[in-house]
N, C-alpha and C positions, 0 to 999 in steps of 0.2 A: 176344751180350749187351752193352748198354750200358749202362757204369758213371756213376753219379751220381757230382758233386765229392763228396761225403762218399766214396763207394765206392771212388773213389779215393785221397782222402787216408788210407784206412784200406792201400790197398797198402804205404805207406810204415810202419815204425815209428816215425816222429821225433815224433808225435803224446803217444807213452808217456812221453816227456818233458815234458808239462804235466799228468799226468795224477793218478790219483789214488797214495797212495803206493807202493800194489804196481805200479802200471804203473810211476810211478819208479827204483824199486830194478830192474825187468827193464830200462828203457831201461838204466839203467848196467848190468847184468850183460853185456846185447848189445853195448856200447859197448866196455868195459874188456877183454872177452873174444874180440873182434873176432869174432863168431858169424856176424852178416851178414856182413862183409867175406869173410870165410872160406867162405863160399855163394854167393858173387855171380853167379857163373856159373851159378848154377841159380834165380836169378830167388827167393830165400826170402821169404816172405811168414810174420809173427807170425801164430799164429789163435789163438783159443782162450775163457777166460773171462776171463783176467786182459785182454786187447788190450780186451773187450768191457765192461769195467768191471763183469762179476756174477760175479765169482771168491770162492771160498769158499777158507777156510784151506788146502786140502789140494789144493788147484787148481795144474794145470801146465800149460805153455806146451807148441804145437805149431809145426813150421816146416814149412810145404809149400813143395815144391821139385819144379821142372821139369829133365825130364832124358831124356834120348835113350837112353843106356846108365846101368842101376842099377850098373854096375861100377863106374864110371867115381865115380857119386856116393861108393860106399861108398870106393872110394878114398881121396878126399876128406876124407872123415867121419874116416876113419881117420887117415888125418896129420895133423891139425888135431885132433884132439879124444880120441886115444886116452890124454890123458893125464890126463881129468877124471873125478871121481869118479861111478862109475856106468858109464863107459862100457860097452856091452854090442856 
């Protein structure tokens, strides 16, 4: 498949940073909370409504992540993030 420059600029999050205020407040949730940084290795990509700007109040964000072994990922997931609310 080949990606249009939009298609690509949406690869990145850095975009949620001009964006409208709920994209905002998620660019700094990802930011402050180093979420990407924290995924890098598995390539995470924002999807969702909110990255798409038709988010409704009750709207959540998704992270798709590339990975050879799911151990490996949950690992991961596990260190970095078992200590936020919700964690499951």
């Amino acid at each position: 498949m080949n990606l249009t420059k939009s298609d690509k600029d949406l690869e990145s999050h850095l975009y949620l940073k001009d964006g409208n205020e709920t994209q905002k407040k998620l660019f700094h949730d990802l930011e402050a909370w180093k979420i990407l940084k924290s995924l890098h290795g598995f390539k995470p990509t924002v999807v969702g409504t909110i990255p798409l700007g038709i988010d409704l109040p009750n709207s959540d964000v998704d992270i798709l992540t590339k990975f050879n072994l799911p151990s490996h990922l949950v690992k991961i997931c596990y260190a970095k993030f078992r200590n936020f609310e919700n964690f499951h």
